[in-house]
Backbone as CSV, one residue per row, in Angstrom:
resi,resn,N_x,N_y,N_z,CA_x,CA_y,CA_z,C_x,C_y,C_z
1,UNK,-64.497,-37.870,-14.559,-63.588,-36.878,-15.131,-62.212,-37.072,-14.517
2,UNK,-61.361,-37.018,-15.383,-59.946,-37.169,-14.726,-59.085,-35.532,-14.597
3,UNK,-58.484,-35.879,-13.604,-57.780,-34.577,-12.849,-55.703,-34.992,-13.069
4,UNK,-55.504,-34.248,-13.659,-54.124,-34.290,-13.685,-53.367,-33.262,-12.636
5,UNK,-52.553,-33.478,-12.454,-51.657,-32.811,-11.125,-50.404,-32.981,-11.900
6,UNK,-49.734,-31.878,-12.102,-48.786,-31.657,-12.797,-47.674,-30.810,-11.231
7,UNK,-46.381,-31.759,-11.292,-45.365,-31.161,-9.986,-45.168,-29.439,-10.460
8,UNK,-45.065,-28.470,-9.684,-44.705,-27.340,-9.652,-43.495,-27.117,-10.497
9,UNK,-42.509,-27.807,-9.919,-41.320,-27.826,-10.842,-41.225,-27.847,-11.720
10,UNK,-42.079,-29.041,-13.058,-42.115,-29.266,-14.023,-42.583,-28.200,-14.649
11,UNK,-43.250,-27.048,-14.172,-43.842,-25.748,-14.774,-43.080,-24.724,-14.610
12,UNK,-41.979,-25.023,-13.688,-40.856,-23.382,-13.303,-39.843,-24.015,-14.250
13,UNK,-39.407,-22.776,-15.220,-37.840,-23.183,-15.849,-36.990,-22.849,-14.954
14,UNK,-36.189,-23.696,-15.173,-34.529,-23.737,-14.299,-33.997,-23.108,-14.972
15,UNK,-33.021,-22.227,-14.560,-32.189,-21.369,-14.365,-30.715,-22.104,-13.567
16,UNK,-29.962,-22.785,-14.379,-28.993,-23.660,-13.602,-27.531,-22.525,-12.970
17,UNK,-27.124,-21.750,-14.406,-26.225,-21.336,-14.101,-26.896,-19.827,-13.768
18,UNK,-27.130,-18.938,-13.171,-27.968,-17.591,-12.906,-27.261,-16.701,-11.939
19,UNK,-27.328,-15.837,-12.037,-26.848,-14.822,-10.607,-28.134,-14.645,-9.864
20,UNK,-28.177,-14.044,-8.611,-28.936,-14.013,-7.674,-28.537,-12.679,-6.987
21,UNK,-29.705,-11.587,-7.181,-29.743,-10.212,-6.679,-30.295,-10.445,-5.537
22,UNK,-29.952,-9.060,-4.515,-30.682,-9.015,-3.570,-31.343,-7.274,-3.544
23,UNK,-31.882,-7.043,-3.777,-32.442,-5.227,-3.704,-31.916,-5.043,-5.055
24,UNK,-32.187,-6.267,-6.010,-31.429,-5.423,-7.570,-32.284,-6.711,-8.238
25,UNK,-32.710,-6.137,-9.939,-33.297,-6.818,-10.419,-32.229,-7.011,-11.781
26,UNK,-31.271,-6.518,-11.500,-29.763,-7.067,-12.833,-28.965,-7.344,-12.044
27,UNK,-28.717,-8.544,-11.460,-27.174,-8.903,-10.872,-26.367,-8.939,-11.443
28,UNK,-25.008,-8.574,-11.204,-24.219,-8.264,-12.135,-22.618,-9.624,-11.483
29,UNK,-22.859,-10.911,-10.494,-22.058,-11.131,-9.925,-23.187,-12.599,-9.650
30,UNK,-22.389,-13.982,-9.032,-22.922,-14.613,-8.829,-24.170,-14.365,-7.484
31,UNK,-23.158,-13.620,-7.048,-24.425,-12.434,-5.494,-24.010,-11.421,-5.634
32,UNK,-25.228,-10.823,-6.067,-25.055,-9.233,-5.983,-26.276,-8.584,-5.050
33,UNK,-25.684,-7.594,-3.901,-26.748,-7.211,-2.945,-26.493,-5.338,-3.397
34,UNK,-27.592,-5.368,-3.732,-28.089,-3.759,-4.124,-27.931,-2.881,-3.152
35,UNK,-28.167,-1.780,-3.320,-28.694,-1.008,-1.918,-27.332,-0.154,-1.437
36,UNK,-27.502,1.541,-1.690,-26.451,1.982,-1.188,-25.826,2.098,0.076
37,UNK,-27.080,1.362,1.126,-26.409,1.209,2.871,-26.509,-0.350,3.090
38,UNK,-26.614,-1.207,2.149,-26.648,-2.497,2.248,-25.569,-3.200,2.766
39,UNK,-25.632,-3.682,3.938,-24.418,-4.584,4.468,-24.735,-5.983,4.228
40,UNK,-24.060,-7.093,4.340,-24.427,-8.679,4.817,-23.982,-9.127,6.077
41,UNK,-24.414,-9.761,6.168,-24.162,-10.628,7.785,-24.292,-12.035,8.048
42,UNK,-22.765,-12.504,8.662,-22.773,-13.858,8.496,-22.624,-14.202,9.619
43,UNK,-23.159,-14.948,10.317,-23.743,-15.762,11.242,-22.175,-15.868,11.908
44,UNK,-21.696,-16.890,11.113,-20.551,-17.651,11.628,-19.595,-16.947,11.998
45,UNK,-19.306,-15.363,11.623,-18.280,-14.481,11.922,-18.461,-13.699,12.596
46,UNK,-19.920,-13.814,13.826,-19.866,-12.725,14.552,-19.293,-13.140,16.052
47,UNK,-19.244,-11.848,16.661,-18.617,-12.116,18.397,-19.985,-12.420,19.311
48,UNK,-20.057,-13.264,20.334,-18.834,-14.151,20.475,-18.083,-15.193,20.335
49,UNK,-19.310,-15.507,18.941,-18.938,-17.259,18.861,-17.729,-17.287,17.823
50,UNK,-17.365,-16.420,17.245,-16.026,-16.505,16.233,-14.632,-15.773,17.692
51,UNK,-13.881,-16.657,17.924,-12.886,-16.081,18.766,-12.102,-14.913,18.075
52,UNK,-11.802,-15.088,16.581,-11.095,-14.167,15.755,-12.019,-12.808,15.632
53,UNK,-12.929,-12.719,16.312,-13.326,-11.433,16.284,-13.677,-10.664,16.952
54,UNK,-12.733,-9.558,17.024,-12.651,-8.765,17.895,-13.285,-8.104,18.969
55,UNK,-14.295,-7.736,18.563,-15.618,-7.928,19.257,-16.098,-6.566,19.509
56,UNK,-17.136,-5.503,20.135,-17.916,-4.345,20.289,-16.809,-3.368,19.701
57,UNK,-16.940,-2.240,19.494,-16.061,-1.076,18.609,-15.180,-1.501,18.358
58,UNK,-15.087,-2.351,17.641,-13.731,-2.630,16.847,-14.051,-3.268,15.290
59,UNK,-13.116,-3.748,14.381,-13.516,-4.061,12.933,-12.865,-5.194,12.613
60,UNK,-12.720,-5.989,12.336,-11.762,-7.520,11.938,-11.848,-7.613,10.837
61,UNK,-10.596,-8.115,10.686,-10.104,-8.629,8.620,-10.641,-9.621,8.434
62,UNK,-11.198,-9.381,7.429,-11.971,-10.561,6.600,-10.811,-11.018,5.802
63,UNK,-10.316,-12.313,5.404,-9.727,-12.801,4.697,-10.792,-13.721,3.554
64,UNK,-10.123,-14.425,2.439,-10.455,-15.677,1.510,-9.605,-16.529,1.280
65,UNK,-9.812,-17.560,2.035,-8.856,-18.594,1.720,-9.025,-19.510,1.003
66,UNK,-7.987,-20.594,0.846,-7.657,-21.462,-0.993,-8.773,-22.316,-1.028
67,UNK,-9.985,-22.270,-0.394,-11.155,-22.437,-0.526,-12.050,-21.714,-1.427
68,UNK,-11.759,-20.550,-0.864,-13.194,-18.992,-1.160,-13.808,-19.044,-0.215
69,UNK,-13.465,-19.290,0.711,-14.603,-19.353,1.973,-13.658,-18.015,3.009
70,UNK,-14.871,-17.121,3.561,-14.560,-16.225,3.760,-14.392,-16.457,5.427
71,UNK,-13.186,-16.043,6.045,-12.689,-16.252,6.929,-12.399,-14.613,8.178
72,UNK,-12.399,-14.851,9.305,-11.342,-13.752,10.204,-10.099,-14.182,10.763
73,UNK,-9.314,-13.937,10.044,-7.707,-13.728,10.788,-7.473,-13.208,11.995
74,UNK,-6.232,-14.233,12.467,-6.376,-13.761,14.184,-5.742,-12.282,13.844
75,UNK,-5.610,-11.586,14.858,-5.238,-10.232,15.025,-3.411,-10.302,14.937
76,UNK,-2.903,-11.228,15.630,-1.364,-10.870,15.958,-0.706,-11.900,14.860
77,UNK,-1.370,-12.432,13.493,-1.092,-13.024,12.449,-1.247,-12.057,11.721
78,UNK,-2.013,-11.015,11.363,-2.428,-10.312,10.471,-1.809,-9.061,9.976
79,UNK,-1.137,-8.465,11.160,-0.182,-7.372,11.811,0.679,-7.416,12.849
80,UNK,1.869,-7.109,12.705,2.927,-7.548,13.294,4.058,-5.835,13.749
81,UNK,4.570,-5.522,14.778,5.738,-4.172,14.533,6.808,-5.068,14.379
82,UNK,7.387,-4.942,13.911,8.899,-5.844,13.205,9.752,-4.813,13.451
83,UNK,9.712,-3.346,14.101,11.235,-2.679,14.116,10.394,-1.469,15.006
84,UNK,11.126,-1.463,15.672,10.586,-0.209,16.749,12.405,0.431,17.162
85,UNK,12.780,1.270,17.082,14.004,2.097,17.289,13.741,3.451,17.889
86,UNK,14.636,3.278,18.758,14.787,5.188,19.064,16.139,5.211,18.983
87,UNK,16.481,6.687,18.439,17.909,7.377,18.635,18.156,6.308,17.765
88,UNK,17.743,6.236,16.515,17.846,5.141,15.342,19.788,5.496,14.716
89,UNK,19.878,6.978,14.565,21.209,7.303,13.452,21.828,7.962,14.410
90,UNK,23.388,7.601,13.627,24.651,8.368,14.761,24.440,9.783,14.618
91,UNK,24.642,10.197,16.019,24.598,11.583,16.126,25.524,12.884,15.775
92,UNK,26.564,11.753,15.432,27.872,13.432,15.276,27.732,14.101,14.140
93,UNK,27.960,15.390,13.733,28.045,16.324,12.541,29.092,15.588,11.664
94,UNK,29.202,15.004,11.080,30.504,14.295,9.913,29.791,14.662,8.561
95,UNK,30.873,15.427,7.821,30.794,15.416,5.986,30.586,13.854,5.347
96,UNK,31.062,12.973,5.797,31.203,11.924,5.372,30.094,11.080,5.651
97,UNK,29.105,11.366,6.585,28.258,10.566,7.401,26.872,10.966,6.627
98,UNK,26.797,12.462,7.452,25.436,12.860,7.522,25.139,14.307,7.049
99,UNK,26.116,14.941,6.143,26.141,16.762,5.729,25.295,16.576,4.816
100,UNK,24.069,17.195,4.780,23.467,17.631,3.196,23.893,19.116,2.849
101,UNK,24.567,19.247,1.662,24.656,20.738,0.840,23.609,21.361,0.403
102,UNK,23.501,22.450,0.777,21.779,23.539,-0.104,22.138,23.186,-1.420
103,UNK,21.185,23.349,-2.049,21.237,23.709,-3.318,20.013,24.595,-3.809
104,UNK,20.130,24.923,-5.159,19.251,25.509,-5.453,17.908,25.250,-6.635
105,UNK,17.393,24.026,-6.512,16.216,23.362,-7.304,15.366,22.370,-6.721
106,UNK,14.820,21.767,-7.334,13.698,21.012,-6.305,13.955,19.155,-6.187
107,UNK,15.177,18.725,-7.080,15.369,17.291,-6.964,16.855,17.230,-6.598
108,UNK,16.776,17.747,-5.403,18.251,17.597,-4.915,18.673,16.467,-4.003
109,UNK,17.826,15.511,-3.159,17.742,14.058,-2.393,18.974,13.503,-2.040
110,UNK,19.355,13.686,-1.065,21.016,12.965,-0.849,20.655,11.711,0.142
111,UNK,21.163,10.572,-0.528,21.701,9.679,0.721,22.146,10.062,1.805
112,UNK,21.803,9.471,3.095,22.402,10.503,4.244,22.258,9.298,5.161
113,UNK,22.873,9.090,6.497,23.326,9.275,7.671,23.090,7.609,7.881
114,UNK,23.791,7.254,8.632,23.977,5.813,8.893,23.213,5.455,10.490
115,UNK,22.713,4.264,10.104,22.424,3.326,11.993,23.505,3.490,12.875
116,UNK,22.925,3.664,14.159,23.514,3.587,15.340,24.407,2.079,15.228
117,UNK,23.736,1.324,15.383,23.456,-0.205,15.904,23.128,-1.111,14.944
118,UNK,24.298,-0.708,13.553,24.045,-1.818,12.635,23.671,-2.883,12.692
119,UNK,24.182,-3.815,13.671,23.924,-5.231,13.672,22.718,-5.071,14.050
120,UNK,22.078,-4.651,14.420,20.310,-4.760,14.651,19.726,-3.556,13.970
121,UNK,20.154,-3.221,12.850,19.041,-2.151,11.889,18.339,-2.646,10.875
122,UNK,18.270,-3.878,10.852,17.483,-4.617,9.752,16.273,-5.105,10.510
123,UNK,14.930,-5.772,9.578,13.796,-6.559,9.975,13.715,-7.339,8.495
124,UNK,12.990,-8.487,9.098,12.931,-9.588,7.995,11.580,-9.511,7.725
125,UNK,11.224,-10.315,6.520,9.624,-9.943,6.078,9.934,-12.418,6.022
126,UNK,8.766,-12.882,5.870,9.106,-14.068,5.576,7.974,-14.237,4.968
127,UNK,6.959,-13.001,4.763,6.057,-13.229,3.601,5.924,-12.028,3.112
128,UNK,4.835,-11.961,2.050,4.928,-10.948,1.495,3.783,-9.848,2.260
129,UNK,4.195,-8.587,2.365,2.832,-7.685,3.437,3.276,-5.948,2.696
130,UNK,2.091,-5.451,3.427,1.976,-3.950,3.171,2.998,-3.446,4.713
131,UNK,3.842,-2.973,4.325,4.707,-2.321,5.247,4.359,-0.755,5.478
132,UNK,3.870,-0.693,6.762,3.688,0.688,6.939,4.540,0.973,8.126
133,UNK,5.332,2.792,7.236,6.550,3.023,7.778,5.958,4.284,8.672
134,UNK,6.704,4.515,10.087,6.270,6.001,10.637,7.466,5.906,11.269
135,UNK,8.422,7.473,11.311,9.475,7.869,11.173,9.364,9.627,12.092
136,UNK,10.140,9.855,13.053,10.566,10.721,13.019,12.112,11.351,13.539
137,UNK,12.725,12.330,12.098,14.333,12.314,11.876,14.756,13.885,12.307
138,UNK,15.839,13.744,12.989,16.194,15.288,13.600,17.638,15.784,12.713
139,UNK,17.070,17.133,12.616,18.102,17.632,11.684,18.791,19.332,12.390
140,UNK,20.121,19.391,12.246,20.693,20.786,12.229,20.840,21.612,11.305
141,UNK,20.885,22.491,11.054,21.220,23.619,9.660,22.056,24.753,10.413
142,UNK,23.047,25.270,9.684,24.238,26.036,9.728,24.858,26.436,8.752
143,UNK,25.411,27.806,8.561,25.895,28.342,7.408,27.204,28.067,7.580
144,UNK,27.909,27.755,8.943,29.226,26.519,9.017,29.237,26.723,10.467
145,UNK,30.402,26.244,11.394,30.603,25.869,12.458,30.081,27.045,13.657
146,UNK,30.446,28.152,12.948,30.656,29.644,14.139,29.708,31.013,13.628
147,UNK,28.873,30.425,12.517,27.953,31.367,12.372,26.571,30.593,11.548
148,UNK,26.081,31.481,11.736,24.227,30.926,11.520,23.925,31.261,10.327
149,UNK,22.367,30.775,10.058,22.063,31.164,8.712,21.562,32.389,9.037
150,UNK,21.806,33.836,8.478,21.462,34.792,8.849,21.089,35.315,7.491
151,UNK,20.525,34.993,6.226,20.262,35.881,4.861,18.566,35.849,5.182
152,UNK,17.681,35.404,5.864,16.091,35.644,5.713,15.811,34.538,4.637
153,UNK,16.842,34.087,4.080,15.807,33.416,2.512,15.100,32.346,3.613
154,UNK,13.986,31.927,3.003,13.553,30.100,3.304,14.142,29.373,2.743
155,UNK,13.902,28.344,3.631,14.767,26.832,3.016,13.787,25.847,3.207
156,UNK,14.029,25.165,2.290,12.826,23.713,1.910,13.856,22.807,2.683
157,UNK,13.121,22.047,3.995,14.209,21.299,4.324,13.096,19.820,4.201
158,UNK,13.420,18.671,3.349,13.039,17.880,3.471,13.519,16.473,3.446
159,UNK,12.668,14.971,4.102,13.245,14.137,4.338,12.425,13.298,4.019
160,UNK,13.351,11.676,3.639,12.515,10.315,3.532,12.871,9.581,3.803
161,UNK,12.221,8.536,4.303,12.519,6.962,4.371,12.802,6.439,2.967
162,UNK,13.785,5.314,2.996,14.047,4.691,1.861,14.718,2.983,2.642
163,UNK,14.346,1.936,2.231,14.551,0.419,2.192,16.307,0.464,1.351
164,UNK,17.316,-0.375,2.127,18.254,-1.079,1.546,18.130,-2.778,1.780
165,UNK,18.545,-3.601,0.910,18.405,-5.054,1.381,19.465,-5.217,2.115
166,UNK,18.729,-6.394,2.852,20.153,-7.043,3.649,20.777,-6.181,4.539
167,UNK,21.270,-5.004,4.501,22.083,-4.412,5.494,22.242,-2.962,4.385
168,UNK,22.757,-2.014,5.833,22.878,-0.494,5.144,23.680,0.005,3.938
169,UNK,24.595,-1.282,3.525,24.954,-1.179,2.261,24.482,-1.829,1.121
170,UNK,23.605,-2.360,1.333,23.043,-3.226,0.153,22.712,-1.733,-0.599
171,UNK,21.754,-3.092,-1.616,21.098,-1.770,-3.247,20.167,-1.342,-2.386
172,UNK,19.871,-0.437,-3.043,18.715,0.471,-2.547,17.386,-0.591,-3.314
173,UNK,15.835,-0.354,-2.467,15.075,-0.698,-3.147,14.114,0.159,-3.610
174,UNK,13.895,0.064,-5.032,13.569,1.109,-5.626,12.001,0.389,-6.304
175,UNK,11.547,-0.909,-6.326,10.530,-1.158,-6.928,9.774,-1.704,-5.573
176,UNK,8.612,-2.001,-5.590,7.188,-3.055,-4.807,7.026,-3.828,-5.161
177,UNK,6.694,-4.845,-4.726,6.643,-6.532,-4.891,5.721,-6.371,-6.626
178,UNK,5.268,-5.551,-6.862,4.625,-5.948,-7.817,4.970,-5.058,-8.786
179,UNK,6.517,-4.717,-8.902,7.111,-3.903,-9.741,6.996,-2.659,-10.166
180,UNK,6.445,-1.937,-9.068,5.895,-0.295,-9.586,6.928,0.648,-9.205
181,UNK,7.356,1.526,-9.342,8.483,2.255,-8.577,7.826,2.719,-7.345
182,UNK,8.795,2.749,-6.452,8.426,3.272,-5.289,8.795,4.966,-5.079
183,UNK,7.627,5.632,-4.694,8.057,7.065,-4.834,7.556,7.966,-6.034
184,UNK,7.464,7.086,-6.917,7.038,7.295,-8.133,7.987,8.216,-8.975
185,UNK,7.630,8.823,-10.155,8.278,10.417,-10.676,8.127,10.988,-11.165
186,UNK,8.824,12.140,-11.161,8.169,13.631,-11.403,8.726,14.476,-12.531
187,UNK,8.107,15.520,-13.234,9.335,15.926,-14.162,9.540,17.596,-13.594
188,UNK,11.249,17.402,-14.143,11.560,18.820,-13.400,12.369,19.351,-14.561
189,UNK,13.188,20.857,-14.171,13.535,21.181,-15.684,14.168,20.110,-16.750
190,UNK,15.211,19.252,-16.429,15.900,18.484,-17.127,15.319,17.119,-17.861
191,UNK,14.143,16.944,-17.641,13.545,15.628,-17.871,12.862,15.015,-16.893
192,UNK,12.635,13.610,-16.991,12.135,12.931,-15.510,13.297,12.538,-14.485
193,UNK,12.430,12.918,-13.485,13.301,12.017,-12.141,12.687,11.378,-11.259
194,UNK,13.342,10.706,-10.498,12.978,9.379,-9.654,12.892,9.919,-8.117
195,UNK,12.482,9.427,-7.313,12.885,9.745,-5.566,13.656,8.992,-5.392
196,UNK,14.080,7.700,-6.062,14.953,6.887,-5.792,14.134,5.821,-4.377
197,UNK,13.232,5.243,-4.322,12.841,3.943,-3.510,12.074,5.224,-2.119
198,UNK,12.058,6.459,-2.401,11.678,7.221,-1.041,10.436,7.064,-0.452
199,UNK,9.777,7.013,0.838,8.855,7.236,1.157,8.576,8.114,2.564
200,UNK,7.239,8.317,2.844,7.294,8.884,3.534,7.292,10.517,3.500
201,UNK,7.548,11.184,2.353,8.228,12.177,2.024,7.861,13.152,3.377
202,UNK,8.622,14.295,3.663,8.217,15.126,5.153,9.100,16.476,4.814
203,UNK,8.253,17.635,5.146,9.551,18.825,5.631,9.212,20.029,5.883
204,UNK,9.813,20.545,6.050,9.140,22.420,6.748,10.202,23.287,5.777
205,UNK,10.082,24.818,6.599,10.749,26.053,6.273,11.224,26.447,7.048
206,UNK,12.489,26.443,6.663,13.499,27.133,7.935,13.961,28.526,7.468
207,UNK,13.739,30.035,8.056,14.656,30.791,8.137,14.812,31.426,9.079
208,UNK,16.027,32.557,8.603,16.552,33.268,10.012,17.223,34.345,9.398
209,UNK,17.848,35.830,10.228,17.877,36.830,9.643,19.039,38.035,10.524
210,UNK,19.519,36.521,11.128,19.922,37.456,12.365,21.144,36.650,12.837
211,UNK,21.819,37.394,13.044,23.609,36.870,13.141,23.789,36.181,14.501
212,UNK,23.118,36.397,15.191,23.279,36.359,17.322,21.994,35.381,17.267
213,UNK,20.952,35.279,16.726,19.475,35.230,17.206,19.537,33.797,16.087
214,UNK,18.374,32.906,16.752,17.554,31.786,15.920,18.467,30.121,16.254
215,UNK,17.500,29.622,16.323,17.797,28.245,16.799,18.485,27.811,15.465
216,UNK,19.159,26.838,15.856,19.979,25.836,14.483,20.068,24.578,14.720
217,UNK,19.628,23.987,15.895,19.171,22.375,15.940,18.055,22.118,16.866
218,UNK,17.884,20.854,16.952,17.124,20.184,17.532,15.572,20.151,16.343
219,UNK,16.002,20.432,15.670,14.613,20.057,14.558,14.103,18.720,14.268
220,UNK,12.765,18.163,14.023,12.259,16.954,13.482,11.449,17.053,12.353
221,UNK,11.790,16.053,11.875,10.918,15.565,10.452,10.193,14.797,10.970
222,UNK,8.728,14.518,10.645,7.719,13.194,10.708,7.425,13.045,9.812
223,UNK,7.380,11.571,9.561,6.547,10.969,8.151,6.266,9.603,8.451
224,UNK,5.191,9.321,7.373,4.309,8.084,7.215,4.192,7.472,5.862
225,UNK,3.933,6.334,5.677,3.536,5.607,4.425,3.180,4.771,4.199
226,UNK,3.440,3.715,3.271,2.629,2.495,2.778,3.494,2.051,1.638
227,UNK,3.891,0.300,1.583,4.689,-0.154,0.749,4.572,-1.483,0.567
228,UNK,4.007,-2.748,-0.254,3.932,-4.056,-1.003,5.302,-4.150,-0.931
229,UNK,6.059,-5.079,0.107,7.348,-5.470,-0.433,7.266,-7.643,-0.229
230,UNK,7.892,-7.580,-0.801,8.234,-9.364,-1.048,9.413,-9.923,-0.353
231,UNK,9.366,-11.214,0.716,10.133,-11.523,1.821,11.287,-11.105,1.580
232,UNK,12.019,-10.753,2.528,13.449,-10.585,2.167,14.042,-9.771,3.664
233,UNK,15.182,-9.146,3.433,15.838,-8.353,5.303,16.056,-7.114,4.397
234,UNK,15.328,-5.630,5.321,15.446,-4.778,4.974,15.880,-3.858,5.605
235,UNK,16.877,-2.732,5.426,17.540,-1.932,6.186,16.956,-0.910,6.314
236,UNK,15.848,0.096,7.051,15.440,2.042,7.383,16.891,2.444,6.694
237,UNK,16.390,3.054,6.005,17.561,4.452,5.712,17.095,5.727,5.438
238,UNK,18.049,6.738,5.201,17.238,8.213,4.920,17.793,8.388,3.858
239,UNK,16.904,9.599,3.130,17.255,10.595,2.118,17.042,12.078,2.682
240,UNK,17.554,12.992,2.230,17.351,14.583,2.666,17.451,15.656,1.608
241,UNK,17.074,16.458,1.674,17.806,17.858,0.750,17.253,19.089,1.585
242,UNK,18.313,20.087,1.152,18.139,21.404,1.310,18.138,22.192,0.406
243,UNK,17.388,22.804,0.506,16.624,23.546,-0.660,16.374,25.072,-0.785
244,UNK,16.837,26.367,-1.481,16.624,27.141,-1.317,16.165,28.047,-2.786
245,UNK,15.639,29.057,-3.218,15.753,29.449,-4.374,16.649,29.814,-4.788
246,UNK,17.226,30.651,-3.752,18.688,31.524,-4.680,19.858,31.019,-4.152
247,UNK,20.497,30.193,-4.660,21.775,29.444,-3.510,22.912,30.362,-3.835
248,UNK,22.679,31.300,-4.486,24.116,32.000,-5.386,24.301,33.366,-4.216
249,UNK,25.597,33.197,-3.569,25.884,34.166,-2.605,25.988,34.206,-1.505
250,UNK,25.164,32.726,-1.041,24.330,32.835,0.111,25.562,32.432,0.984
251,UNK,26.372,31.827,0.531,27.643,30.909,1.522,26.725,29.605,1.396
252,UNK,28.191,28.842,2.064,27.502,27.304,2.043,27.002,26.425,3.353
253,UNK,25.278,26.986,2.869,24.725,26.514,3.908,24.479,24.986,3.792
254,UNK,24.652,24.766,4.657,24.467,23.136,4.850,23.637,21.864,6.484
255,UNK,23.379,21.246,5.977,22.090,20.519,7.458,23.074,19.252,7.995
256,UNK,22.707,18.967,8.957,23.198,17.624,9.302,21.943,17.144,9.863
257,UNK,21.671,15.279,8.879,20.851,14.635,9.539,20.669,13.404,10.856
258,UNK,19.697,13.330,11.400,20.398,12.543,12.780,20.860,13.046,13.683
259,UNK,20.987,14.270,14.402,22.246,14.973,14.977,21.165,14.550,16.219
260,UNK,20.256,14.308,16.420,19.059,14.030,17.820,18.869,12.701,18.083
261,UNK,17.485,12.459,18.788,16.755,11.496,18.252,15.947,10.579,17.300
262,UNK,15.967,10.026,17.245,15.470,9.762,15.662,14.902,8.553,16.377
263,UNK,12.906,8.623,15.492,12.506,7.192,16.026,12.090,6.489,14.617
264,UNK,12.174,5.283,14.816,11.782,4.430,13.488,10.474,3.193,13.877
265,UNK,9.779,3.065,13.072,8.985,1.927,13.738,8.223,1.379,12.011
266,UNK,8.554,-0.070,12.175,8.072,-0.862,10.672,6.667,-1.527,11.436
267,UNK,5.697,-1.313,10.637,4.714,-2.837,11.252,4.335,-3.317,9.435
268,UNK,3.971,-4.031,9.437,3.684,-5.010,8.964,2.212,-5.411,8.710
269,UNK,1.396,-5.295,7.485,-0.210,-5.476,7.332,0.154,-6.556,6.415
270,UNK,0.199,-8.108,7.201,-0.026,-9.301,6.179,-1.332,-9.351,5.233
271,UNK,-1.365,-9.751,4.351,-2.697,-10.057,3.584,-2.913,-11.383,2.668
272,UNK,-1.705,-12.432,3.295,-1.974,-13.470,2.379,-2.563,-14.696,3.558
């Protein structure tokens, strides 16, 4: 009697081009791993044999490079502070410099107050990264030189970071490397409006009720953010407004920004 032996293979169909699940019986990806606490783990990227990684409580960037092969970026390539400042803007009270006027609505945003130390208020980008901004800006308020704000109303006092190129007079930048507005916008009675490139947005309530009584400087703004910009030299600048409901009567109250310290600090989240 004869016995045939037929290879295994020749009895399994191939499946050349296929996805491959792991805890899933529909992959939806060339690897797809199921499982709502499902992690992976790759050999080659753990500590201590990968130097790029950081190692016990800590987390490392995974990159993909012009391979697809999945990589860890060193740490001081990946993120960078590119601008660290204190006592960033000139301090004197000037109309011309740094005065914001109250007004009375909610898109009132003034350009405001200039660098100490122009020749060093810029940082350069030489690739493209997520710029994350943290800021904090000191402001005065006064109903003018020799008397206070004394009506009780509140005041919306608020502030932002905003990017100029090149230096504190360049254009303002108002889009992200990938053309979205920055700041976004909003609609108010008249139609839409812009923040104009702002971020960061920050601000409190100031009042007072009393002719003799209540502080009128040394105030701070803090703020934070996140911004896609594309290489280039970029200047910190501010925006401000003062804000009240009823501006009619009140006299002309008005803030000065910068009049303190002011700290600025850019870092830099590369991702290419």
């Amino acid at each position: 009697m004869k016995k045939y032996i037929y290879p295994i293979l020749l009895l399994t169909p191939l499946c050349v081009f296929s996805q491959v699940g792991i805890k899933t019986t529909t992959p939806q990806q060339g690897l797809h791993v199921g499982g709502a606490v499902s992690t992976v783990k790759i050999d080659g990227l753990a500590y201590p044999a990968n130097p790029n990684n950081l190692g016990p409580g800590t987390t490392s960037r995974v990159f993909v490079n012009a391979n697809g092969d999945l990589i860890l970026g060193t740490a001081q390539n990946n993120i960078a502070i590119l601008f660290d400042a204190e006592n960033y803007l000139r301090d004197e009270r000037d109309p011309s410099i740094n005065q914001i006027i109250q007004h009375g609505y909610g898109d009132g945003f003034e350009y405001s107050a200039i660098p100490r130390d122009i020749p060093n208020s810029t940082f350069t980008l030489t690739e493209p990264a997520i710029i994350e901004i943290n800021y904090s800006v000191s402001w005065d308020i006064e109903k003018n030189a020799t008397t206070r704000v004394n009506d009780g109303h509140a005041r919306a006092v608020q502030t932002m970071m905003y990017f100029r190129k090149d230096n504190y007079l360049g254009p303002v930048v108002t889009t992200d490397i990938d053309g979205n507005l920055i700041g976004g916008a909003f609609e108010i009675d008249n139609g839409t409006s812009t923040i104009g490139g702002g971020l960061g947005l920050s601000g409190q309530y100031y009042t007072n009720h009393n002719d003799d009584r209540g502080e009128t400087n040394n105030y701070h703004n803090c703020g934070t953010d996140y911004v896609k910009l594309p290489p280039g030299t970029y200047c910190p600048m501010f925006s401000a407004q003062l804000a009240v409901s009823a501006a009619g009567g009140s006299g002309a109250m008005k803030m000065y920004l910068g009049t303190g310290n002011d700290e600025v600090q850019i870092v830099a989240h590369y991702y290419q």
